[in-house]
Wavefront OBJ file of the C-alpha trace (Angstrom):
o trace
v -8.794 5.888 39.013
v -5.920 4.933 36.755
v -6.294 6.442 33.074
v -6.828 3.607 30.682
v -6.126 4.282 27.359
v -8.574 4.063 24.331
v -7.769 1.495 21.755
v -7.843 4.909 18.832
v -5.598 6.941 21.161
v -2.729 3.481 20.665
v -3.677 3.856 17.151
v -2.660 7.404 16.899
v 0.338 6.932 18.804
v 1.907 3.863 16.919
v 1.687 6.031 13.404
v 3.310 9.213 15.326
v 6.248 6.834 16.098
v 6.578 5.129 12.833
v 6.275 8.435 11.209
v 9.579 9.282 13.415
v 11.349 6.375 12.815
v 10.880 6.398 9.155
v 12.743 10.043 9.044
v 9.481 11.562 7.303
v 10.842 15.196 6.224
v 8.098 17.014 8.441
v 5.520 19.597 6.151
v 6.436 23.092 6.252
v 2.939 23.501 7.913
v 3.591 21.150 11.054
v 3.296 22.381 14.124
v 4.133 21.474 17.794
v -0.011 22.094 18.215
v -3.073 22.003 15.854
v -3.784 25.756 14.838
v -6.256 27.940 16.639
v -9.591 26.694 14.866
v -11.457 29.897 15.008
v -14.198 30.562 17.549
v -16.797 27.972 16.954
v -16.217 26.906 13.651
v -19.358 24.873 13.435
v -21.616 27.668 14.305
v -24.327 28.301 11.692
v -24.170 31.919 10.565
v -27.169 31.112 7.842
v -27.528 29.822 4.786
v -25.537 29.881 1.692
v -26.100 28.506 -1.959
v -23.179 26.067 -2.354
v -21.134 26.361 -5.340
v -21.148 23.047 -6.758
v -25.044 21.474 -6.232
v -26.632 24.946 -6.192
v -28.687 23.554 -3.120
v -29.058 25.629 -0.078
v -26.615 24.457 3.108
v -25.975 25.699 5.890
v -23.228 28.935 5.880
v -20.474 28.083 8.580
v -16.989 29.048 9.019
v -15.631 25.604 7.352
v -17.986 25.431 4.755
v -17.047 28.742 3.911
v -13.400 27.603 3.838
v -14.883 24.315 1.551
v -16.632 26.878 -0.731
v -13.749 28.853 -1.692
v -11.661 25.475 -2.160
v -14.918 24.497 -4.861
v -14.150 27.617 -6.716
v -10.450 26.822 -6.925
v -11.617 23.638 -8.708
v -13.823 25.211 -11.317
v -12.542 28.733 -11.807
v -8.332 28.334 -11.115
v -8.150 24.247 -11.674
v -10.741 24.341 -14.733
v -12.639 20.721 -13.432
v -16.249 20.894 -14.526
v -19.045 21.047 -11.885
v -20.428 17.785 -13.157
v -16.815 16.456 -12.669
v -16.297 17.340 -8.678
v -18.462 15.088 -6.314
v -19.047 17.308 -3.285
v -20.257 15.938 0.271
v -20.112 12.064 -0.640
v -21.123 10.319 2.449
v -18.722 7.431 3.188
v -19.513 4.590 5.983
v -16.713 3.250 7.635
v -16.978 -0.277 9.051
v -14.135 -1.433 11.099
v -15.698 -4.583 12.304
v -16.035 -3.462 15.197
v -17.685 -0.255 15.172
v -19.521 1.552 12.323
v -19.504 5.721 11.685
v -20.117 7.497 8.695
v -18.256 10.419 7.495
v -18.557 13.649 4.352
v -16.133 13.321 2.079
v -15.374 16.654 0.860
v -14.795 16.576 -2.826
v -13.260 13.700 -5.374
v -12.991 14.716 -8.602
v -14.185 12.039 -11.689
v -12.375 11.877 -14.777
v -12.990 9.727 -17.739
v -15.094 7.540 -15.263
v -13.117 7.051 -12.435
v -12.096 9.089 -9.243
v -8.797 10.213 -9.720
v -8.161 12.702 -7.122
v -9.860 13.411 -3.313
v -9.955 16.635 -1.370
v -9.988 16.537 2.409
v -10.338 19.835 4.836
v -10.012 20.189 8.154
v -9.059 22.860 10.295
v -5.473 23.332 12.106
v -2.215 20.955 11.286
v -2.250 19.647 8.266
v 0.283 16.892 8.894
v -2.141 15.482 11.609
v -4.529 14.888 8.084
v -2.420 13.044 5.905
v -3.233 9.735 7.191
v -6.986 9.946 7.524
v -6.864 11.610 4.531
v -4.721 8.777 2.667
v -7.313 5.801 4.309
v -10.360 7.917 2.507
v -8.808 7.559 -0.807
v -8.291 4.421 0.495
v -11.890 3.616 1.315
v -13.563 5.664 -1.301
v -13.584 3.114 -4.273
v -12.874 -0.042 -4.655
v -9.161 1.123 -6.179
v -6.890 3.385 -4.449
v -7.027 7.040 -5.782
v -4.045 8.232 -7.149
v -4.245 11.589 -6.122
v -4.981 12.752 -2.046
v -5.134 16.625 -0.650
v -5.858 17.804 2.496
v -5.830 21.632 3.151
v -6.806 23.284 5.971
v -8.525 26.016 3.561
v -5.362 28.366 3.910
v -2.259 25.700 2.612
v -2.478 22.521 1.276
v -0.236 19.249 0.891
v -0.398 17.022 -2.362
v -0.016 13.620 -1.310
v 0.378 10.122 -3.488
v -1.815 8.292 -2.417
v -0.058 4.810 -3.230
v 2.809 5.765 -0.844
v 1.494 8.782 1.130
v 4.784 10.988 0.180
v 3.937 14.520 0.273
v 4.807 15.726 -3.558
v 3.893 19.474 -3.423
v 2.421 22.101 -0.784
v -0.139 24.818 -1.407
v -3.165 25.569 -2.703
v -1.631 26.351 -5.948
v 0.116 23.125 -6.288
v -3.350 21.180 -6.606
v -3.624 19.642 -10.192
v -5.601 20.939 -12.544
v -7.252 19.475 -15.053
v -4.989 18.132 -17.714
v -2.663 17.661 -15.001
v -5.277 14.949 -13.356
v -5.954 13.449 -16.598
v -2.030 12.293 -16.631
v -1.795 11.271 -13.638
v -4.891 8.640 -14.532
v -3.156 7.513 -17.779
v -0.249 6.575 -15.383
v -1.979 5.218 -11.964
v -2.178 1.467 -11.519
v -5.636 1.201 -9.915
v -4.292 -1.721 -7.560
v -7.554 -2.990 -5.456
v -7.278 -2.634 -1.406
v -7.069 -5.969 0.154
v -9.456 -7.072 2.843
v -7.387 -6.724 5.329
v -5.889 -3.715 4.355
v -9.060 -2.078 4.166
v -10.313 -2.841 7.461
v -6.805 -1.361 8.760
v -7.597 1.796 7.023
v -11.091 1.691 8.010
v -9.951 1.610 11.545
v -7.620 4.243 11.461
v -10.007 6.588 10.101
v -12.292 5.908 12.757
v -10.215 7.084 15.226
v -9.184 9.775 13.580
v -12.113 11.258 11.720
v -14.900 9.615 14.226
v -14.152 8.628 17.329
v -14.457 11.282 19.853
v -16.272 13.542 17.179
v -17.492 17.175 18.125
v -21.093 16.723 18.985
v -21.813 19.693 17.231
v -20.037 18.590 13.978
v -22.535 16.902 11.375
v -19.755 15.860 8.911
v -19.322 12.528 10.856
v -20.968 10.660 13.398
v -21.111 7.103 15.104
v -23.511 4.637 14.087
v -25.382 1.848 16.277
l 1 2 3 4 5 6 7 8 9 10 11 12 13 14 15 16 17 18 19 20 21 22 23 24 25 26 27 28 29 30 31 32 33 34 35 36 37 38 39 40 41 42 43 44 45 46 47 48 49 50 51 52 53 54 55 56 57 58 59 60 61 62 63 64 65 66 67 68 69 70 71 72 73 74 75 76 77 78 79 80 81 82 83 84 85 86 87 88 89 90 91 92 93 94 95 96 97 98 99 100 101 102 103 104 105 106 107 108 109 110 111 112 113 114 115 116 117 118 119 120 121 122 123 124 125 126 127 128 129 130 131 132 133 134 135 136 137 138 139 140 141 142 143 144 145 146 147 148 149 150 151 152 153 154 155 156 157 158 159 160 161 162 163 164 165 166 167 168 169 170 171 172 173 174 175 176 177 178 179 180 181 182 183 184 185 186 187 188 189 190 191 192 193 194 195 196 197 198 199 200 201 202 203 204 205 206 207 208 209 210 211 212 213 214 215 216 217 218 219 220 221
């Protein structure tokens, strides 16, 4: 029986090519492979009090990875609790097919969401673009300001033109660095159209072929 290939897996492919055609300097964390996600990384060790809420979750190997990325925020990055949004739900409706989807952390300044943090175990390269159709998705205005970190390194993206500006978990803004880059974003709103082609390429990124086990994202009827 001839292999027939799923509408997400063309998806994936076309932005892997137009990332190579466009010369994209690659991130000093890309590799040929995603990195060894350690030994079931969705296994539930227990519980743990999460930093942010206070509310009891359950303790796994990436939410330990999401709690030490919290206390960045507060502790190194000096954002307020009440300012970082933790574990947003986001539903994602291509038109086609529906899923829903955590969004890690955005951080609210001065009433609007100026900055989103997406983790994810292995490459990071292979999480720029879902990451750039969340900030995408998020509001009704494009944040300004996208990371994804794989809880070890980080890349800074823009999230107007998806250029990586800055790498590491050092290199995330802190707080008065946020509040400039608000006084300076344009806000534009996402087009119709545009939206459902972001909507569709997180889907088959973030949802489509989902680990059953994972409970950060899911399919809906």
């Amino acid at each position: 029986m001839l292999y027939k290939p799923h509408r997400c897996d063309n998806v994936k492919r076309l932005l892997m090519i137009r990332r190579h055609d466009k010369g994209q300097t690659p991130s000093p964390h890309m590799v040929t492979k995603p990195l060894d996600e350690k030994p079931g990384h969705h296994l539930v060790l227990g519980k743990l009090v999460d930093f942010i809420t206070n509310k009891i979750i359950p303790d796994t190997h990436d939410e330990r990875y999401r709690q030490r990325i919290a206390r960045l925020l507060v502790t190194s990055k000096q954002y307020r609790k009440d300012e970082v949004i933790s574990r947003q739900q986001l539903i994602v409706d291509t038109g086609e097919r529906r899923g829903r989807l955590n969004i890690d952390f955005q951080v609210r300044l001065n009433g609007r969401v100026g900055m989103v943090i997406q983790y994810g175990p292995g490459s990071l390269t292979t999480r720029h673009r879902p990451g750039l159709a969340i900030a995408r998705l998020a509001t009704s205005y494009q944040i300004p300001v996208v990371v994804v970190t794989n809880g070890e390194a980080a890349d800074i993206l823009e999230g107007k033109t998806g250029h990586r500006v800055a790498s590491g978990l050092d290199a995330i803004p802190d707080r008065q660095q946020l509040i400039y880059q608000i006084q300076h974003a344009s806000w534009e709103p996402l087009g119709r159209r545009r939206a459902q082609m972001e909507a569709r390429i997180l889907y088959c990124f973030e949802i489509d072929g989902r680990c059953a086990c994972d409970d950060t994202a899911c399919q809906l009827e």
